[in-house]
C-alpha positions as CSV (number, residue, x, y, z in Angstrom):
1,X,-2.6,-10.9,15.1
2,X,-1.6,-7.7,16.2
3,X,0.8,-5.4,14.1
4,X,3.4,-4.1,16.2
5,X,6.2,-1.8,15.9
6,X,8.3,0.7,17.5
7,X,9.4,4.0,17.6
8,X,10.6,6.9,19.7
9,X,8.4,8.6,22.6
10,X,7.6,12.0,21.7
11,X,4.3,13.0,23.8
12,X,3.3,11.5,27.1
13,X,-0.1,9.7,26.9
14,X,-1.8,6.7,25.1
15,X,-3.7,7.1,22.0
16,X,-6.5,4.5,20.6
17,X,-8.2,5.7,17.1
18,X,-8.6,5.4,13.6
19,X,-5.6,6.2,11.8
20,X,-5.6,9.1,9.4
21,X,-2.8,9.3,6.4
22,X,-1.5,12.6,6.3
23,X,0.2,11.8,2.9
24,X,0.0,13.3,-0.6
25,X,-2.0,10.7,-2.7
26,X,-1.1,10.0,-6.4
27,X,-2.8,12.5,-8.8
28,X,-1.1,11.3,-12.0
29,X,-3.4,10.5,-15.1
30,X,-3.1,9.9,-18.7
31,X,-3.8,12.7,-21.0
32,X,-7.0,11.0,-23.3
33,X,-8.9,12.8,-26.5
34,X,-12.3,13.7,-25.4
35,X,-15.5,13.8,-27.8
36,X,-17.8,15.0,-25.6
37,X,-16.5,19.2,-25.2
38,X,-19.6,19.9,-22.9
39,X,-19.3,16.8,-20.2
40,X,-15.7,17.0,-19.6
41,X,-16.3,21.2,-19.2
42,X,-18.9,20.4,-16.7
43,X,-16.1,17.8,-14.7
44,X,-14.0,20.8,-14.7
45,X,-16.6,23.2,-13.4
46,X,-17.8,20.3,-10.7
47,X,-14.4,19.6,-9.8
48,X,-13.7,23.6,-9.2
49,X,-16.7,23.9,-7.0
50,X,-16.0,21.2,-5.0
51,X,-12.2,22.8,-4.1
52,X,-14.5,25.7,-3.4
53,X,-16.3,23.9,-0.7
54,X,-13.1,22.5,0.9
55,X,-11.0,25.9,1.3
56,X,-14.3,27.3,2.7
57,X,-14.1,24.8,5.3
58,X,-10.5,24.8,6.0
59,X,-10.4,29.0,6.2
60,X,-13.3,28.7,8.7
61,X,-11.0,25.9,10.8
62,X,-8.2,28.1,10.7
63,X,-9.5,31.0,11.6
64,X,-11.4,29.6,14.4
65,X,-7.3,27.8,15.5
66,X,-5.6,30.3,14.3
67,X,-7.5,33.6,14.0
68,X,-8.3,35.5,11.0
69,X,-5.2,36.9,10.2
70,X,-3.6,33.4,9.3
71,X,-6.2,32.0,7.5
72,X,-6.4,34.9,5.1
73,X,-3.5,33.1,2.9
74,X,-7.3,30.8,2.3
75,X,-8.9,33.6,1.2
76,X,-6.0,33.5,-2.0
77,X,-7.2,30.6,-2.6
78,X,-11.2,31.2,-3.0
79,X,-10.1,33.9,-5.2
80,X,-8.1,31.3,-7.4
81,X,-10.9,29.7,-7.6
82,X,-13.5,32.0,-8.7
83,X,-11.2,33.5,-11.0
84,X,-13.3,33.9,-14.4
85,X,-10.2,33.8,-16.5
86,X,-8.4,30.7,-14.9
87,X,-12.1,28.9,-15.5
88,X,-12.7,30.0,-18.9
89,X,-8.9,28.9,-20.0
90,X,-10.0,25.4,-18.6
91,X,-13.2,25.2,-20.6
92,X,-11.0,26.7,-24.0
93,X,-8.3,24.3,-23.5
94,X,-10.8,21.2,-23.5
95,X,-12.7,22.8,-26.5
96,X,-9.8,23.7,-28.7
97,X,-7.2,20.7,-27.7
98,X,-10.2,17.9,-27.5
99,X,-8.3,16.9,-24.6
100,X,-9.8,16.0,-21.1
101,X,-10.4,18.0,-17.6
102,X,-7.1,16.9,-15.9
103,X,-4.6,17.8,-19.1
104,X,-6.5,21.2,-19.6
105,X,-5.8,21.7,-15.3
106,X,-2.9,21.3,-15.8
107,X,-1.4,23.0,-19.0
108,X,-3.4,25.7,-17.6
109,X,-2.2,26.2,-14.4
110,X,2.0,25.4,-15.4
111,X,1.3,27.8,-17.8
112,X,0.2,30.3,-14.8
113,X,2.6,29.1,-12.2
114,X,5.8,29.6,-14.9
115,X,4.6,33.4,-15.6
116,X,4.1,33.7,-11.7
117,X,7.8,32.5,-10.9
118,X,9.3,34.2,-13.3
119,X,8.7,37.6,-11.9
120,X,11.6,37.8,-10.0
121,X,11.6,41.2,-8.7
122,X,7.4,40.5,-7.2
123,X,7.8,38.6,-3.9
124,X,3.9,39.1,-3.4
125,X,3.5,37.2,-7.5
126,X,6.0,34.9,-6.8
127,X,4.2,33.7,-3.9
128,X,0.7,33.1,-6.3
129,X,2.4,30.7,-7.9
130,X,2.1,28.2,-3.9
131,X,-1.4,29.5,-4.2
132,X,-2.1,28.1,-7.9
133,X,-0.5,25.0,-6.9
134,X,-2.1,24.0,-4.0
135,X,-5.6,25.2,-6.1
136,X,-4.4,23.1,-8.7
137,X,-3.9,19.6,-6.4
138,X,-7.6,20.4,-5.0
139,X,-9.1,20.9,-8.4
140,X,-7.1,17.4,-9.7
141,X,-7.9,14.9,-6.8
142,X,-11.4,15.9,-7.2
143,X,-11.5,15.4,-11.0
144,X,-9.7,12.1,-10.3
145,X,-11.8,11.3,-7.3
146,X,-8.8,10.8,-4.4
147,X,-9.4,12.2,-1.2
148,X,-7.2,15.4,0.0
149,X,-5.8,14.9,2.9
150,X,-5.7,18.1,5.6
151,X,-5.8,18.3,8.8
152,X,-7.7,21.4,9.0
153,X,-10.7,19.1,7.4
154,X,-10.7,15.9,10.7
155,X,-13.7,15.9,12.0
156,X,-13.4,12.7,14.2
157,X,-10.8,11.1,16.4
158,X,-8.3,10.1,14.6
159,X,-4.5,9.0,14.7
160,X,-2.8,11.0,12.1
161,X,-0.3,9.2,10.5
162,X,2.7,11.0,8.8
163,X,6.1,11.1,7.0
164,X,6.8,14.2,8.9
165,X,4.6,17.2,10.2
166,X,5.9,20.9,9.9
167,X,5.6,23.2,12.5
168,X,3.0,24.8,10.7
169,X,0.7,21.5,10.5
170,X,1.0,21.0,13.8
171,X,-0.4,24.4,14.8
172,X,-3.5,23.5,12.6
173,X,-4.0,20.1,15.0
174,X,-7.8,19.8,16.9
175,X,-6.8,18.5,19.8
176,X,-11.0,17.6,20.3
177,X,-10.4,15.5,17.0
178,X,-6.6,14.6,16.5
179,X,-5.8,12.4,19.8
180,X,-2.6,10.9,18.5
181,X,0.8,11.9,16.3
182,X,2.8,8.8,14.3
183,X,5.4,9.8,12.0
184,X,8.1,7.9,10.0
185,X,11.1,10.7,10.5
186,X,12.1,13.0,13.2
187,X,13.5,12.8,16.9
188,X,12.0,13.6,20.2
189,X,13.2,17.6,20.0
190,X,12.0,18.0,16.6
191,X,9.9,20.7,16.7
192,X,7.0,18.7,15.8
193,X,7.3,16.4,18.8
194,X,7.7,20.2,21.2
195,X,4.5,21.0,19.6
196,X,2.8,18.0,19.8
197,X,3.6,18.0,23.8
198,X,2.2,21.3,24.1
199,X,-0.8,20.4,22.8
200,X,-0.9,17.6,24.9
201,X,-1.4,15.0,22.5
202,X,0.3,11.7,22.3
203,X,3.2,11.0,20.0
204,X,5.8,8.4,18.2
205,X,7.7,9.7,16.3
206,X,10.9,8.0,13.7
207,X,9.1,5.1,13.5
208,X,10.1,4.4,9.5
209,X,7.5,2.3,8.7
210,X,4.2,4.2,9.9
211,X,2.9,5.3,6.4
212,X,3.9,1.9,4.5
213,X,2.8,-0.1,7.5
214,X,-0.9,1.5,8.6
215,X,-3.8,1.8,6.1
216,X,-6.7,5.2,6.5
217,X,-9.2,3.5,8.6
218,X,-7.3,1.2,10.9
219,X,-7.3,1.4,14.5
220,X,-3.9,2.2,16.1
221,X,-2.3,2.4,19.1
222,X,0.3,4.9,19.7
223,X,1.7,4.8,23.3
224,X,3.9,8.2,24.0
225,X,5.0,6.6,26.8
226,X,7.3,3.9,25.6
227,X,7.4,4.7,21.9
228,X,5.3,1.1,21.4
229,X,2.6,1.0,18.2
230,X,0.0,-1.7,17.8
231,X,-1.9,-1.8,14.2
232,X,-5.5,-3.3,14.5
233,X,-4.9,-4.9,18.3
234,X,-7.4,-8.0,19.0
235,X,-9.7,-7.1,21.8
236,X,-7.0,-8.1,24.5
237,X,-4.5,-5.9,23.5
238,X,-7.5,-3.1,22.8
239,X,-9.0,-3.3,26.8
240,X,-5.2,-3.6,27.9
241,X,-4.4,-0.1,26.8
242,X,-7.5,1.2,27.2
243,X,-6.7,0.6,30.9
244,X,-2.9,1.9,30.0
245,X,-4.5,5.5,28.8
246,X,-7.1,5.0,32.2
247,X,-4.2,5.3,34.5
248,X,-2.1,8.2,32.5
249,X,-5.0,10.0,33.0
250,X,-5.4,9.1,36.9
251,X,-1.9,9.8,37.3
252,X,-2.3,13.5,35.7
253,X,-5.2,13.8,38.1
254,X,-3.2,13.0,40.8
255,X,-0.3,15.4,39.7
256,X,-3.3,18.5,39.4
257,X,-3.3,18.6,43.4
258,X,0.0,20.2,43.0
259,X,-1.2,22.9,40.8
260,X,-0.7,25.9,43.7
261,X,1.9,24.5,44.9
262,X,6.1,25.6,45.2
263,X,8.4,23.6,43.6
264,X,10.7,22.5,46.3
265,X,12.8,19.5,46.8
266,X,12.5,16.9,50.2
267,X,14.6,19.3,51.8
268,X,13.2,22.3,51.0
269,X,15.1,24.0,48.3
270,X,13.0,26.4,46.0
271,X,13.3,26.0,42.0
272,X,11.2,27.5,39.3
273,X,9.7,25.7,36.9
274,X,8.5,27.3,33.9
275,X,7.2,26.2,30.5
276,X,7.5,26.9,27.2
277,X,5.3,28.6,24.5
278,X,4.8,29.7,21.1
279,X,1.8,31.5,21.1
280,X,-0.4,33.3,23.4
281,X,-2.9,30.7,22.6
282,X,-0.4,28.3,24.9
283,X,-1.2,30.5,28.2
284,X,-4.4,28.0,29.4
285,X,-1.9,24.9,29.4
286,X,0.6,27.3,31.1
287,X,-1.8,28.8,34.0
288,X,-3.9,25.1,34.3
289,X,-0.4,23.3,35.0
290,X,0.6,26.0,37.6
291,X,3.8,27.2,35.7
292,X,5.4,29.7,38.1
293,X,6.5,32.0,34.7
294,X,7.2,31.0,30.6
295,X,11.0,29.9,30.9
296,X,10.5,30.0,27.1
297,X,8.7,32.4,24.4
298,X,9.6,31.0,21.0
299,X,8.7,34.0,19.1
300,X,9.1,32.7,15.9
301,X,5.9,31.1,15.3
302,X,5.0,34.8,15.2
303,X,6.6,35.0,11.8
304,X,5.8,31.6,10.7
305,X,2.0,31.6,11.2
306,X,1.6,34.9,9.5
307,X,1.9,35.6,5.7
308,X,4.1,38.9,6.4
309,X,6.4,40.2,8.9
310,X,4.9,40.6,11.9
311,X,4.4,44.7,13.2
312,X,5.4,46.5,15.8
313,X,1.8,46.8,17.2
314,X,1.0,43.1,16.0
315,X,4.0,42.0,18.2
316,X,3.2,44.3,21.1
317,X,-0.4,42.6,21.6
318,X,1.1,39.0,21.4
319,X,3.7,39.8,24.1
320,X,1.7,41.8,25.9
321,X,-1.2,39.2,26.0
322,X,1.5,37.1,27.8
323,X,2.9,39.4,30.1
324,X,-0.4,40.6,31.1
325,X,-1.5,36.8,31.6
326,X,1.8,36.1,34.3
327,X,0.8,38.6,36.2
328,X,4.3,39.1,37.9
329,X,5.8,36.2,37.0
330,X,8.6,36.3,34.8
331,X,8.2,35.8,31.1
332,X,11.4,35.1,29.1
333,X,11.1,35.8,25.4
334,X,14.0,34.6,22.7
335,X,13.6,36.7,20.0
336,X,13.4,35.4,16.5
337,X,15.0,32.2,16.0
338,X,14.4,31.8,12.3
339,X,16.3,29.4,9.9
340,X,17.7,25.5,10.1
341,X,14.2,23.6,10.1
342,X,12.1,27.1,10.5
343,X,11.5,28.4,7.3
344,X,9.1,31.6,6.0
345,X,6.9,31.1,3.1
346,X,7.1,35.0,2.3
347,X,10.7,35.5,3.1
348,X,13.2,33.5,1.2
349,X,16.5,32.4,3.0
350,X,19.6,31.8,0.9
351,X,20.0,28.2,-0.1
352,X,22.3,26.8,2.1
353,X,24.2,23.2,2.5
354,X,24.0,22.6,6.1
355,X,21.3,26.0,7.3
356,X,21.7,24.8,10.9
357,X,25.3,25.8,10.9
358,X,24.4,28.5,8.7
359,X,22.2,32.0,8.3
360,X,20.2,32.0,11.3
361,X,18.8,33.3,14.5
362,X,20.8,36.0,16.0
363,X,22.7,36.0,13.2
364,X,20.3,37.4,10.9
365,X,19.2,39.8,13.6
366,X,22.6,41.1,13.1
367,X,22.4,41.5,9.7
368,X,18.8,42.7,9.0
369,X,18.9,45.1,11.6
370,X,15.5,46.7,11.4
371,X,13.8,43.2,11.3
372,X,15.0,42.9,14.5
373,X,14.4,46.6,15.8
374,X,11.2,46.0,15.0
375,X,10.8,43.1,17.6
376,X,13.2,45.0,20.1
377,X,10.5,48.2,20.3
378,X,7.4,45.7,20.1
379,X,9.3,44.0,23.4
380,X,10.4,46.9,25.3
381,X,7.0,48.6,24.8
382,X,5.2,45.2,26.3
383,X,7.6,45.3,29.3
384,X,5.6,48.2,30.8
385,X,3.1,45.6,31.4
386,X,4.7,42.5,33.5
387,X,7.8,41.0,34.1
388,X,9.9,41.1,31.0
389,X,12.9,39.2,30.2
390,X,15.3,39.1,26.5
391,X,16.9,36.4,25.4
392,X,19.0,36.5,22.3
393,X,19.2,32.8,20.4
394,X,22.8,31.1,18.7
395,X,25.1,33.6,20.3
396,X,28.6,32.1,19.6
397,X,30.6,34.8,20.9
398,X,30.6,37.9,22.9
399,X,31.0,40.0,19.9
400,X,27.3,39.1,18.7
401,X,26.3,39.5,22.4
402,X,27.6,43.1,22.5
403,X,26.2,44.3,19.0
404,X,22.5,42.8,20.2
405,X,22.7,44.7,23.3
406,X,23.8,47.7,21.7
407,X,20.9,47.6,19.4
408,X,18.4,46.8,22.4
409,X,20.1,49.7,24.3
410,X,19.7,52.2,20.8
411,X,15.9,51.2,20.8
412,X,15.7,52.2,24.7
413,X,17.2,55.1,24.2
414,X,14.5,56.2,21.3
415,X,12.0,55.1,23.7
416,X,12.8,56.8,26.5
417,X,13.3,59.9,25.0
418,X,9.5,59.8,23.4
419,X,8.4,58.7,26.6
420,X,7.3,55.5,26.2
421,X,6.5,53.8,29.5
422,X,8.8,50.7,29.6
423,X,9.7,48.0,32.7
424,X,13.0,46.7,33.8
425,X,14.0,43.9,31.9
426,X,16.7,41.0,32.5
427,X,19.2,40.7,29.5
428,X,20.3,37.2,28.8
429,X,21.5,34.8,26.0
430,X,20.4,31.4,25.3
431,X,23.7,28.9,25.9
432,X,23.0,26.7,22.9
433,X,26.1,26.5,20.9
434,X,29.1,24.7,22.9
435,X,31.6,27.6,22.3
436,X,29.8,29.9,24.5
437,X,29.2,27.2,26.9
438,X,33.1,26.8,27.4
439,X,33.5,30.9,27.9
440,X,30.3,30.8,30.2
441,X,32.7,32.5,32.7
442,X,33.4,35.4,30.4
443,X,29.9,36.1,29.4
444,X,28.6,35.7,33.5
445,X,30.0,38.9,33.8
446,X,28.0,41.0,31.1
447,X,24.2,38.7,31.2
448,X,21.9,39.2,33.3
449,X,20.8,35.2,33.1
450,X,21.5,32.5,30.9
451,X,19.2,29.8,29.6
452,X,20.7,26.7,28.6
453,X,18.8,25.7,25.1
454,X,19.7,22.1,25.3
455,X,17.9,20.8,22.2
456,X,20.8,22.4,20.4
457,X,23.4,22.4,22.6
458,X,23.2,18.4,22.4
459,X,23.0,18.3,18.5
460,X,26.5,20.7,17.9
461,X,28.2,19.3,20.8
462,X,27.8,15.4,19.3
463,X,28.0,16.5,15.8
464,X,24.2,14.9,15.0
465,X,20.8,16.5,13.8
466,X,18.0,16.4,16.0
467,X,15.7,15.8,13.7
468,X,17.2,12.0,11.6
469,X,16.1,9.2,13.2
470,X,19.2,7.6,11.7
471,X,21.4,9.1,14.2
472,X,18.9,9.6,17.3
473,X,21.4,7.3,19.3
474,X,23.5,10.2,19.5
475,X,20.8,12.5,21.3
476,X,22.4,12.0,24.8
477,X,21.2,14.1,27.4
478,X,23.0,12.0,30.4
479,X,26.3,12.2,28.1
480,X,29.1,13.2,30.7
481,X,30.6,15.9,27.9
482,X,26.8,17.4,27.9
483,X,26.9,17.5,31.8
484,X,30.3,18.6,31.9
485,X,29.4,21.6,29.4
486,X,26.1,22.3,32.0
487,X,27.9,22.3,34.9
488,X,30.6,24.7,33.5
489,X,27.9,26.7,32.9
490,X,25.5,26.6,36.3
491,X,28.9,27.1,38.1
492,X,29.9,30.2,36.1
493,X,26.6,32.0,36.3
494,X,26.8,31.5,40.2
495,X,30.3,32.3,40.5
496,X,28.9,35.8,39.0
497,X,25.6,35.7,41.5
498,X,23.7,35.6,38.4
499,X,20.6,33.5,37.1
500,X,20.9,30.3,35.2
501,X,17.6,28.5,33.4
502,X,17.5,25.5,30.9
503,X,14.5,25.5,28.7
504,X,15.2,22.7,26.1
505,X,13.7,19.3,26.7
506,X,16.3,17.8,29.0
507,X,14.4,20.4,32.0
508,X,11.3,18.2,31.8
509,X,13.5,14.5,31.6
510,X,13.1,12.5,34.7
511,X,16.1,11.1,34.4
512,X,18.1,14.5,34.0
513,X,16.4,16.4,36.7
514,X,17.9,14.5,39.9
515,X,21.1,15.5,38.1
516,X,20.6,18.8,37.4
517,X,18.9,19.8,41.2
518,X,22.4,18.1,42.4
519,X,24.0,20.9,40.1
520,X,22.0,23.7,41.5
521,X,20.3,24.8,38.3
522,X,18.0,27.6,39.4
523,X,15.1,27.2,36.8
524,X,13.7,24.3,35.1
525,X,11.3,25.5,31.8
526,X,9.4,22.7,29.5
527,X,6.4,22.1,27.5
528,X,3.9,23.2,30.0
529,X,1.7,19.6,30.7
530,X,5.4,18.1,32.5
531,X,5.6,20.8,34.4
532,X,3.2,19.3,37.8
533,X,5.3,15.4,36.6
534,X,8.3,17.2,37.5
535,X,7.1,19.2,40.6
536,X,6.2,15.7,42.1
537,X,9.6,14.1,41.4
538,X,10.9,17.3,43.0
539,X,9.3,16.8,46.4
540,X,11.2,13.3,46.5
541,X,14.1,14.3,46.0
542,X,16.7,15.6,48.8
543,X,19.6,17.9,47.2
544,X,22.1,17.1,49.2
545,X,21.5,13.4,48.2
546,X,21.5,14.6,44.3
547,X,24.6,16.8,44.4
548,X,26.6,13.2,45.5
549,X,24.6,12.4,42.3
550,X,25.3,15.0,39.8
551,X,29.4,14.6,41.0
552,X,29.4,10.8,40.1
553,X,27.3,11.6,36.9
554,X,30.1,14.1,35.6
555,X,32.7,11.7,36.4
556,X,31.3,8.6,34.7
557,X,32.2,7.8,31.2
558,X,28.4,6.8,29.1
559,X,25.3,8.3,29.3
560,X,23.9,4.9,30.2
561,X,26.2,4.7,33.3
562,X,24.5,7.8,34.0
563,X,21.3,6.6,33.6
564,X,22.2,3.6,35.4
565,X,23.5,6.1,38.8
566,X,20.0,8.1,38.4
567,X,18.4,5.0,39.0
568,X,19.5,3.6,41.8
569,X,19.8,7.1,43.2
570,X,16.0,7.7,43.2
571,X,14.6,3.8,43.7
């Protein structure tokens, strides 16, 4: 009998694989005498060699997804590895203690890891100690014979099965190898589940029970669709989906023809619809789904996939790479949004209680100044080659919106005056935190656009982090106080004849776009493979028709009720 369970839809599409456990295994032991000094150094030189073999592999896969700047954090590793000193203290420890290969590891490598931590004032030693770790698990689950799991190492289609994936394992995902995401924790805007649908692979995510439910090797179904998962389906279930994922894929075909096409509604109003990147390497799913410009530009995945601060000139080429690639079309870039859930391995945040209300985005822009300078020149210089546009993240009042554009303005200046060829560029915040949302009218007149990050703007405004299942009731898109709050805002911009854009999930929801054509909202940005989904529910839609709509929805009381007038709206 089939194993079924359920959990929330993440990533459009049907998946049907093996499953893969994405989950540290147990590499505990007992500490044992030894009387053979020789076999037990040769388990430890075995076991060393074999790590060897795997961080060779896994730097190749990651420079071949990531590029060879990101996968030089590998190259750490190998030198851990070959490190004469760290291999002869193995082999001394088993001589002089009589004790075996996995006590000598690992009195060896604490003793490292303590000396490596305790240099305080040495970012660049502190951060050895990660390296010796993650050495030190290799060299273990070899000696004890347990596979390591990584994603960098799948080399068939799998289902990887997780607790939780970071941002960061996500960007390692094949997408010719990995055709489905199941996780026990997070919520459809977790930025797992963003990546995961701009990679175009299938997700449930919050199911709970994936990791204690599934075992490696099983086959699982993962439908992204309706958040359904079948463990080991009998051959009925099996040819039923396979027809399920069949149809998905027809229906995609279907929605291609619309590639060249505008995105108007029944009665011929024009909207944009743009999608949402993190990475130049996002640009084919962009141009292949006929984005009409990148809504979004989550710069911070610039930071987080390097092992420094990004450059000037290493900036420039990422954002000019996209500029370059829209040819015209406008690119919107929020600079770094650092902090909450989005964490740098080389740049330690303070240790905070609750880091989404706390040190982040703008915020530390504000405070480390030439950080953000840095990103400011990199920006302006790229303008020269496309249609640039600024956004600044978590601006809470006009205050921070004022200092940021002074500093943008200071950076100009310097530009200018050393001749630096530059474009015009639109200056905009994103609306994410509900304070700035009720003063939209107050900060229409100083913009240049806003974009509604809704992600956020639904988690502060009912009090509930996006990323605990426990509380994913409470992500309510259709909520009338979230409406209300995007209406005030659409309305304001307009009032000042400026632009207004929403690029959090809620702009690819076909249940919240009837609404939000009603309200008039000029562009519509999301993860670029719903972008041709939505240009077809556009073309049914008449606005006149969904502005009766989007009045009713911002009078009615539940976000089902709202669901319910969507509905019957667009039968």
């Amino acid at each position: 009998m089939s194993n079924n369970f359920k959990g929330i839809a993440a990533s459009n599409g049907v998946a049907i694989a093996k499953a893969y456990l994405l989950v540290d295994p147990d590499l505990s032991f007992t500490k044992t005498t030894i009387t053979d000094v020789t076999a037990e150094q040769a388990r430890v030189d075995d076991a060393s060699k074999a790590a060897s073999a795997d961080v060779k592999i896994i730097k190749s896969r990651a420079e071949k997804n990531l590029g060879a700047d990101e996968a030089q954090v590998f190259e750490a590793h190998l030198m851990v590895l070959s490190d004469p000193e760290m291999s002869g203290a193995f082999n001394q420890k088993i001589a002089d203690d009589k004790v075996n290969a996995e006590q000598a590891v690992k009195e060896v490598t604490d003793m490292y890891i303590g000396m490596f931590e305790a240099m305080t004032d040495n970012a660049y030693m502190q951060e050895r100690a990660a390296d010796i770790r993650d050495v030190t698990k290799r060299i273990l689950s070899h000696l004890l014979n347990v596979a390591l799991p990584n994603p960098a190492l799948i080399d068939e289609e799998v289902v990887l099965v997780s607790k939780d994936l970071t941002p960061s394992d996500t960007s390692q995902l094949d997408r010719q190898f990995v055709k489905g995401i199941l996780t026990d924790l997070g919520g459809r805007t977790a930025h797992a589940s963003i990546m995961a649908r701009t990679l175009e692979i299938p997700a449930v995510v919050g199911s709970e029970v994936a990791t204690q439910t599934i075992t490696a090797g099983v086959t699982v179904i993962v439908d992204g669709l309706t958040g359904d998962v079948i463990v080991d389906p009998d051959a009925e279930t099996l040819a039923t989906y396979q027809q399920k994922a069949a149809d998905y894929l027809a229906q995609r075909a279907e929605w291609a023809l619309l590639k060249d096409q505008q995105s108007v509604s029944a009665d011929g109003k024009n909207f944009v619809l743009g999608a949402n990147i993190g990475s130049p390497k996002d640009m084919d799913a962009v141009l292949e789904n006929g984005s009409e410009g990148v809504g979004l530009y989550r710069t911070e995945f610039l930071y987080m996939e390097s092992d420094h601060l990004p450059t000037e000139d290493e900036q420039f080429e990422a954002y000019k790479a996209v500029v370059e690639k829209m040819a015209g079309k406008p690119v919107t870039v929020r600079t770094m949004d650092i902090g909450g859930d989005k964490n740098l391995s080389y740049w330690k945040l303070p240790e905070e209680e609750n880091p989404f209300l706390g040190y982040r985005a703008i915020r530390i822009s504000l405070d480390q100044t030439e950080i953000f300078r840095t990103q400011l020149r990199a920006l302006l210089r790229a303008s020269a080659y496309g249609n640039l546009w600024i956004m600044f993240p978590m601006i809470a009042t006009l205050g921070e919106f004022r200092a940021a554009k002074k500093v943008y303005l200071e950076e100009r200046a310097k530009l200018e005056e050393a001749g630096v060829s530059m474009g015009e560029i639109k200056l905009g915040i994103m609306i994410e935190i509900p304070a700035a949302a009720v003063l939209a009218d107050k900060f229409a007149k100083e913009v240049d656009f806003f974009s509604i990050g809704t992600n956020d703007l639904i988690g502060y405004t009912m009090a509930a982090d996006r990323g605990n299942d426990k509380v994913a009731y409470l992500y309510q898109p259709y909520n009338p106080s979230i409406l209300r709050l995007i209406n005030n805002v659409i309305a304001a911009a307009h009032n000042e004849g400026k632009f207004v854009a929403m690029c959090g999930e809620m702009a690819g929801d076909p249940i919240a776009v009837p609404v939000l054509m009603g309200m008039g909202l000029d562009e519509f940005s999301m993860s670029a493979p719903s972008v041709l989904q939505t240009r077809s529910l556009m073309k049914k839609l008449d606005t006149v028709d969904m502005k009766s709509l989007a009045e009713k929805a911002l009078d009615a009381e539940t976000n089902e009720e709202v669901i319910a007038l969507v509905e019957a709206a667009t039968k």
